[in-house]
N, C-alpha and C positions, 0 to 999 in steps of 0.2 A: 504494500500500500504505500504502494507507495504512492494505504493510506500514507515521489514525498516528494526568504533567503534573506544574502545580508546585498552586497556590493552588488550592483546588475548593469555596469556601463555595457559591456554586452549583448545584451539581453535589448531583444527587437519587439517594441510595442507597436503595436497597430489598433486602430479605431477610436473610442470615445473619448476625447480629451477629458480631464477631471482632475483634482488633486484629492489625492486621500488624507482623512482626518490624522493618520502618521502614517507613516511608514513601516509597514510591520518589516521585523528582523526577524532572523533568528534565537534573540536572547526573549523574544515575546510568547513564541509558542509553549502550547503547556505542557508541564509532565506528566503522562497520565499511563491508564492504564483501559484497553479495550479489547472486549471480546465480540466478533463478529460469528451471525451464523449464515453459513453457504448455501444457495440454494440454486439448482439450474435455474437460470433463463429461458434460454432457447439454446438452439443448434443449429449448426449455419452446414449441415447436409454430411456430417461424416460418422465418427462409428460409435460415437457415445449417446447414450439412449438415457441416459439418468446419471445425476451427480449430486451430493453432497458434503457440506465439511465446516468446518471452523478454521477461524482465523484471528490466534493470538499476538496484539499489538502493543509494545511495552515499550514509553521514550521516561527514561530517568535523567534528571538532571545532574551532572556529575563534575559539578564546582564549574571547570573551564570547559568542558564540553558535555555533548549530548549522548547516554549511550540510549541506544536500539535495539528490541529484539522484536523481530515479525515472524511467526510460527504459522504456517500455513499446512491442513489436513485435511487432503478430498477422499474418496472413494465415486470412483466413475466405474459407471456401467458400462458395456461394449453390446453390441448388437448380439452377440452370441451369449451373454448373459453372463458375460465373466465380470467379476469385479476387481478392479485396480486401485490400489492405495500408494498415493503419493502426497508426501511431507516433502516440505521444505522451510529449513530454517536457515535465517538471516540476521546476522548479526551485526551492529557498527559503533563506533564511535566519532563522532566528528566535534571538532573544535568549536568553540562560538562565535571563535573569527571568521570560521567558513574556510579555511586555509588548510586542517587537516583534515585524513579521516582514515580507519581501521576496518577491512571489511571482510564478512566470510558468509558464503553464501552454500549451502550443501542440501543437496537435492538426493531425495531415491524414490524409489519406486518398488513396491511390494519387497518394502527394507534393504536391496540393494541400491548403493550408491552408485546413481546416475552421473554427478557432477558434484565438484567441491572446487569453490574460487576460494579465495582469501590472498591477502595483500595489504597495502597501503598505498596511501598520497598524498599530495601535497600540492599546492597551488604557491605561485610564485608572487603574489600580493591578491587583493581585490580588482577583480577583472582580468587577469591576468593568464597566463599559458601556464602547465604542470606537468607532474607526472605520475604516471601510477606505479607500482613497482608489485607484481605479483611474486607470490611465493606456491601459487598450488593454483592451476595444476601441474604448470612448470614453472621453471624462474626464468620471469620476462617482465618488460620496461617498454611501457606503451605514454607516449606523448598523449597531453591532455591540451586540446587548442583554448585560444583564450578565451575567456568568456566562461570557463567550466564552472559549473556547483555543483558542490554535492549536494547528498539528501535533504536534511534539514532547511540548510541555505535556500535549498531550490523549491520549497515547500513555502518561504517565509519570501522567496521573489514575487511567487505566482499570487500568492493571497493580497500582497502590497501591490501587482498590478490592479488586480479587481477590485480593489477600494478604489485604485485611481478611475476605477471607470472603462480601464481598458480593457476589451472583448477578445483579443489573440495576439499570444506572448511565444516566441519562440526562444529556445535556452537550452547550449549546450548539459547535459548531465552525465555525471561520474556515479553510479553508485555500487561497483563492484560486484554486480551481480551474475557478469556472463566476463570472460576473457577478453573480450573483444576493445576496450577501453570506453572511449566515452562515444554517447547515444547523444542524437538530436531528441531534445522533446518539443512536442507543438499545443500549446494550451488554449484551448478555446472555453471561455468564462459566458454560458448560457443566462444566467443570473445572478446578480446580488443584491442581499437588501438588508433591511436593517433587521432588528431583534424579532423573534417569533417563538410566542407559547411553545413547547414541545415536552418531551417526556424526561428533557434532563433539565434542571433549575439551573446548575451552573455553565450552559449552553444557552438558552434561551435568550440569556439578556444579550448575546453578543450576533453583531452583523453575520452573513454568511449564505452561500448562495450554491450554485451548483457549475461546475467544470467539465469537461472532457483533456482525456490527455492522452497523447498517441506518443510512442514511443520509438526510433526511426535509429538501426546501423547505419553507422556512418560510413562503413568500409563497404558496400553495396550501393547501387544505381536501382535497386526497386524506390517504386513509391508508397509500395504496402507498410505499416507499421508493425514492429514485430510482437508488440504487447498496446494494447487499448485499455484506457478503465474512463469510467465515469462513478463522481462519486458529491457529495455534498459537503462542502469545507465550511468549518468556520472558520474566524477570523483567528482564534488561538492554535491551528492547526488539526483539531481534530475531527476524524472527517464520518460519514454516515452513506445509506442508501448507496451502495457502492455495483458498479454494473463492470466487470472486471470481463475482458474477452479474450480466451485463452486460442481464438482462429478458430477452430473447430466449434466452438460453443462457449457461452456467456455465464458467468454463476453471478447472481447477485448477491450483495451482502447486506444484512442488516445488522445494525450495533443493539447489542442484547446486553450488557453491562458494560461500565463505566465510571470511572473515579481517576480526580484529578491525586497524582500525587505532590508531597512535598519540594519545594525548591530551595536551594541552598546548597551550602557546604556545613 
């Protein structure tokens, strides 16, 4: 989820002019804790027939940076009526400068280990060109071009564009999730507005509206996105009604608990 800024000279606005009442950061978003439950959407014509699952979402404040953990567990059906179980956990740490971050991503599939990233990076100021430095699945050093953020960071751009008004943000992202280095994301902000009644009290008082975000290799000339999600953000980062499209088929999510945690040191 990435239910996921600070410095965005990079970062290409397009549409509504506006100034937002601040600027959201990333030292703004909360630390919290959410459980998501999975439910198919639709299917866009291939071999999955039913899916469900949860989806464990945990940002701790950690003095100078932010850590992460995103636990995601389906169980997909197949036409033949097999059922497949795949977890994937994600882990990070990232600075509040936006400048570091620590990542590991391990994937399997009916408990074998499909994939496992992990590494680090680093960014050479605000707005600036990086690098990533992997350690698994082999040891390799992938150029990060300018403009790059990572998760949080790039969580705390997008939300600050849509207060300003603006309807579609495009912004390099780093977040170590596949070998390949950094992704183009393209965000398009369908709605925002101000505070609305809802089921959580410390959500409610706050603006927040609903996005789509495609997610684009930069190393490829398709125009398909390799990962889609739509989902509803507030203005503190944490996000709801979530329509996640894995190609094949859609799961949506909705947030079933929730609780802000403490911040500080």
């Amino acid at each position: 989820m990435r239910m996921r800024h600070t410095a965005v000279a990079a970062v290409l606005f397009f549409g509504l002019a506006g100034t937002p009442a601040h600027a959201v950061t990333a030292g703004d978003l909360a630390a919290h804790r959410a459980m998501y439950d999975l439910r198919l959407q639709s299917t866009h014509g291939g071999d999955v027939t039913a899916a469900s699952g949860t989806m464990a979402y945990e940002v701790q404040d950690a003095c100078d940076g932010w850590a992460v953990r995103q636990r995601l567990r389906m169980t997909v059906t197949n036409q033949d009526g097999q059922d497949v179980e795949m977890v994937s956990d994600y882990t990070t740490w990232e600075s509040k400068d936006g400048l570091k971050l620590r990542f590991r991503m391990r994937q399997s599939t009916d408990q074998k280990v499909t994939s496992d990233v992990a590494g680090d990076a680093s960014l050479n100021g605000p707005g600036l060109a990086g690098t990533a430095h992997y350690t698994s699945p082999e040891d390799a050093t992938k150029e990060l071009p300018k403009g790059t953020l990572f998760p949080m960071a790039h969580t705390a751009a997008l939300l600050s564009a849509a207060e300003a008004g603006k309807r579609f943000i495009a912004i390099p992202l780093f977040d170590g999730t596949t070998a390949n280095g950094a992704q183009d994301s393209f965000i398009t902000v369908t709605k925002w507005s101000g505070p609305q009644e809802g089921k959580w009290p410390a959500l409610s008082k706050l603006p927040g509206g609903r996005m789509h975000v495609a997610f684009f290799d930069r190393d490829t000339t398709t125009q398909e996105p390799d990962y889609e999600v739509g989902m509803h953000y507030w203005e503190n980062g944490v996000a709801d009604d979530l329509a996640m499209d894995f190609g094949d088929f859609v799961m949506a999510g909705k947030l079933t608990e929730f609780r802000l945690l403490p911040h500080g040191c």
